[in-house]
N, C-alpha and C positions, 0 to 999 in steps of 0.2 A: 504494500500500500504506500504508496506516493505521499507528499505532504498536503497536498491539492485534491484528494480522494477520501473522502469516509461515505462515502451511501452506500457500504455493506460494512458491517461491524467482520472482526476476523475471528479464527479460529483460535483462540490461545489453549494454551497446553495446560494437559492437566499435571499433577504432581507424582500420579501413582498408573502404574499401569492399568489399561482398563481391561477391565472382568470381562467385559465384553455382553455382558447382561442388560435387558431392559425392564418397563415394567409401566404402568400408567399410573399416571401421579392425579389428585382433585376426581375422579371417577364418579366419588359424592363433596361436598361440600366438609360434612364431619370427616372425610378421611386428611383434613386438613387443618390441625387445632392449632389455632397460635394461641398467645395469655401472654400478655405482656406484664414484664417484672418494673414497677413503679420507684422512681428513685426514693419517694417517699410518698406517706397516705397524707390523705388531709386531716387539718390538725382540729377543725369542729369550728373557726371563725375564721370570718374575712370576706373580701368583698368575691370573692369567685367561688361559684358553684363546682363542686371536681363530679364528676358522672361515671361512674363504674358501668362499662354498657358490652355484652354480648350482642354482636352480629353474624348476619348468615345471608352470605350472600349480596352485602352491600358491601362499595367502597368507603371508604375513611370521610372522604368530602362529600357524600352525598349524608351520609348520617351527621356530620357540622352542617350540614343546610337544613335538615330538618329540625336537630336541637336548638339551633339558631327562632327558626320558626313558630317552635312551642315555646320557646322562652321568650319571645316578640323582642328578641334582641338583631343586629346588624352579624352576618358572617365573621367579619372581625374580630367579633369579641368571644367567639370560640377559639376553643385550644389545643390541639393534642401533640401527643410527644412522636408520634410518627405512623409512618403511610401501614397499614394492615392490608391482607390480600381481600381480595373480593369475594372469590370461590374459595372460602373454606368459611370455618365457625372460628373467628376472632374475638377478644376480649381486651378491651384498650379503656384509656382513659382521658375523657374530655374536661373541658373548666369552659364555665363560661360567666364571664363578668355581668355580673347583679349586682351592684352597691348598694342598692336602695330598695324599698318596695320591699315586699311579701316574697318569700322564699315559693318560688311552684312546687309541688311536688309530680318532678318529670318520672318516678318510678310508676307513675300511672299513667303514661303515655303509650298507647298501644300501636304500633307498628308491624309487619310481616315479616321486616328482617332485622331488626333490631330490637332491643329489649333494653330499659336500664335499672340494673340490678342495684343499685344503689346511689347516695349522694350524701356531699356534706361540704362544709363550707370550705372555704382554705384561703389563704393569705395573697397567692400570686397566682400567676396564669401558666397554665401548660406551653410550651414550646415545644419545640423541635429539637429532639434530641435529649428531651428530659426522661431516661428510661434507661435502668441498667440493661436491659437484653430484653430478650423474650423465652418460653419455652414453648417447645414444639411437638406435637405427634402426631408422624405424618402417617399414613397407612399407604403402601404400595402394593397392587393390585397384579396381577398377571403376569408377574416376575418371570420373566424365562431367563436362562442361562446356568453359566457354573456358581452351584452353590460355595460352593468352597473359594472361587473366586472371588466371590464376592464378600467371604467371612472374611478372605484375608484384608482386600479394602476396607470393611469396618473396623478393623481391628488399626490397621494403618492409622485412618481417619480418627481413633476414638484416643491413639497415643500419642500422633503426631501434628493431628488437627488439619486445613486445608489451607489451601493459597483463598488469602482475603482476598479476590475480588470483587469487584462490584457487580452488582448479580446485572443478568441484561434488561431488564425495567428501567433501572437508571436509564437507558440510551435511548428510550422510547421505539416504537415501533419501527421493526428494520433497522436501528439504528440512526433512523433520523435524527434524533437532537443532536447527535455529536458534528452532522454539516451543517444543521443548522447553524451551530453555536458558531464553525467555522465560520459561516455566511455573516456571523454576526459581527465576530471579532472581525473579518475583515474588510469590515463596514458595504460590503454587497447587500444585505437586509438591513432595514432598520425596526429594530423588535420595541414596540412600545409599551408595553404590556411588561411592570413587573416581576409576576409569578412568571412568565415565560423565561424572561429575559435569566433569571435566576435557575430554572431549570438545564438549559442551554449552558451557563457558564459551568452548573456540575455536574453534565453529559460530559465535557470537554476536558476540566481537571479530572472526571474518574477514567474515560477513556485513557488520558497520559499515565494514570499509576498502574492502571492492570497491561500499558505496554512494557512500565518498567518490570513488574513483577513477571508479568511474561516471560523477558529474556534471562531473566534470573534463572527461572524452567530452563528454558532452551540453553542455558551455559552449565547447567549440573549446580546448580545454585540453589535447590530447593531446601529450604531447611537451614540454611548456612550462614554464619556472617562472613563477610571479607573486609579486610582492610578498608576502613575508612569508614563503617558501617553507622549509623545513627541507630541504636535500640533501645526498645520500650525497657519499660519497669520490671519484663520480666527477659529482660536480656536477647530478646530476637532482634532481627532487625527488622528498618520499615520502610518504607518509600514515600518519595513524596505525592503531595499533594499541591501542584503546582503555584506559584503566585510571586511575589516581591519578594527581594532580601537573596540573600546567598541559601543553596541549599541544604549547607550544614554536615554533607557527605565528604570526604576525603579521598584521595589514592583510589583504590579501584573500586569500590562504590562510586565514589563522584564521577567517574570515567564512565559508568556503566550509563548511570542517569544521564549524564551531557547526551552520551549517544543518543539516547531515545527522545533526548529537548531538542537536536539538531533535526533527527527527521522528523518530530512533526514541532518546527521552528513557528510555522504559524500562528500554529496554538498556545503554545508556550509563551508566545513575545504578545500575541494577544492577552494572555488570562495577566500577562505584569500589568499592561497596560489599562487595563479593566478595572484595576485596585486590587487582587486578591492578594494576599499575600500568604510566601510560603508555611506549611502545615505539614503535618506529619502523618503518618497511617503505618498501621502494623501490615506485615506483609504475611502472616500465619493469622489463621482465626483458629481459635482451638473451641470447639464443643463442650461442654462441662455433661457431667453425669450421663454420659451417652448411653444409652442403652436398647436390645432389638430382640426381635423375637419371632419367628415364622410360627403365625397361629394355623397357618393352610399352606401347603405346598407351594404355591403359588401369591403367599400373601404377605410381605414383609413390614414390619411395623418400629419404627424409630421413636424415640423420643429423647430430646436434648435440649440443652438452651443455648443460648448465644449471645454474648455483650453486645450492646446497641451499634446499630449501623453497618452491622453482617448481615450475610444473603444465605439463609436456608438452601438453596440452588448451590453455592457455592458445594455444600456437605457433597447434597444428593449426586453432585455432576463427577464426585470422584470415585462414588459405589457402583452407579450403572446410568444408563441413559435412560431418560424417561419422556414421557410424549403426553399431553391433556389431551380431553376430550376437545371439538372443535365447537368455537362459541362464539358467539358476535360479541364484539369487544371496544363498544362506541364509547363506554367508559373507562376510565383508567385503569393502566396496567397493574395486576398482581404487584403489590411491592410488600417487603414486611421491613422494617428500621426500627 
């Protein structure tokens, strides 16, 4: 891929050999559970309402449109800590600012795909990104392949965890946001629109980190520091996340990253230019308390958790390949954060 080319997102490599196995993934809705782990509950006062709400079958923003609604409040002043898939049964947590006025009680709001299982007052508003992880249990349905191939990937995956990438939602459909955002930095579009404009610029920084974590794969780098390396708190290394300032890498890390800023220089000297400035990413996600179990010959069942702003996809894409049923998809993409 050229520097002048994204309208197909590429093939990056995975970490572990593949099993060679498939299986279909969302089949139903409950074989998809996320529960999102809250960095903290609410503390019983304050001006925002915090909403404990199961869904099924709705995305994230359509369930803020309609809390917005019942609470005769503006979209704005709801909150949540990140995007949940569409097709499965998720459990997340909204806030929506009431300073004043009579507390509703939205746990008697009746809906088809959502429910809210509770409420209570709290001090601040939910953001983006306020959530240590999520836990998950996924059910995989029509498993064909080598079992044993496949034990030995979970066992990989459960000791040595997966390459962080960003799962392909981020990139939007085909991959479009990542030219758009091209198109944008290189002032050929003019995007006026906000929420867009911000979606675009993190198509384009998450595409740069899963190129660098990419060649890392591709050099036998999986798992490894090398000289010059920036690592987290628990001593891995990370890659960046493109923006202002020096990269912070040294000797052959910093070598590795220039390479992949020089081929896609566009984007790169775009996101400086944009204001972001450089940040950091782990380049290993590890799973906590992983665990699986074949209830049917053909039916594999996970559950794990994940610190915020991992991709569930990341796990699944290193055990076996999997394929969903085919849906009209006029709303937003599956994402879980």
């Amino acid at each position: 891929m050229t520097d002048a080319q994204y309208t197909t997102l590429p093939q990056w490599p995975n970490a572990y050999p593949a099993s060679g196995a498939s299986a279909t993934l969302k089949f139903l809705n409950e074989d998809f559970i996320v529960t999102e782990l809250p960095l903290q509950l609410p503390s019983g006062e304050g001006e925002h309402i915090w909403l404990d709400v199961e869904k099924n079958g709705a995305n994230t923003a359509f369930v803020a449109e309609q809390l917005a609604e019942a609470a005769g409040v503006q979209e704005r002043d709801v909150g949540y800590a990140g995007l949940k898939d569409r097709y499965a049964i998720t459990r997340q947590w909204f806030s929506i600012y009431l300073p004043k006025g009579e507390t509703p009680d939205l746990t008697l709001l009746q809906h088809p795909e959502f429910k809210v299982l509770s409420q209570g007052r709290h001090v601040k508003k939910l953001r983006r990104g306020d959530l240590q992880g999520n836990r998950f249990r996924i059910v995989l349905r029509d498993v064909t392949g080598d079992r044993e191939a496949i034990e030995a990937n979970l066992k990989a995956v459960a000791s040595q965890g997966v390459p962080n990438y960003f799962g392909a939602q981020r990139f939007g459909h085909d991959g479009g946001n990542v030219e758009q955002g091209r198109a944008m930095l290189a002032r050929e579009i003019r995007v006026r629109n906000p929420k867009k404009k911000g979606i675009y610029l993190s198509a384009v920084r998450s595409f740069v980190f899963n190129e660098v974590l990419a060649l890392r794969i591709q050099q036998g780098l999986w798992g490894k520091t090398v000289p010059g390396d920036v690592v987290d708190e628990a001593g891995r290394p990370t890659g960046p996340l493109w923006g202002r300032g020096r990269v912070g890498t040294a000797d052959q890390a910093q070598a590795l990253e220039n390479a992949v800023a020089e081929r896609h220089a566009s984007l790169c000297d775009g996101m400086e230019h944009a204001g972001l400035d450089q940040e950091r990413r782990a380049l290993v996600a590890s799973p906590l308390d992983m665990s699986w179990e074949w209830p049917q010959g053909d039916q594999l069942v996970l559950t794990f958790s994940l610190p915020a702003g991992t991709y569930a996809t990341s796990v699944l894409s290193e055990i076996l390949r999997t394929t969903e049923p085919e849906r009209r998809t006029e709303n937003e993409p599956a994402a879980v954060e």
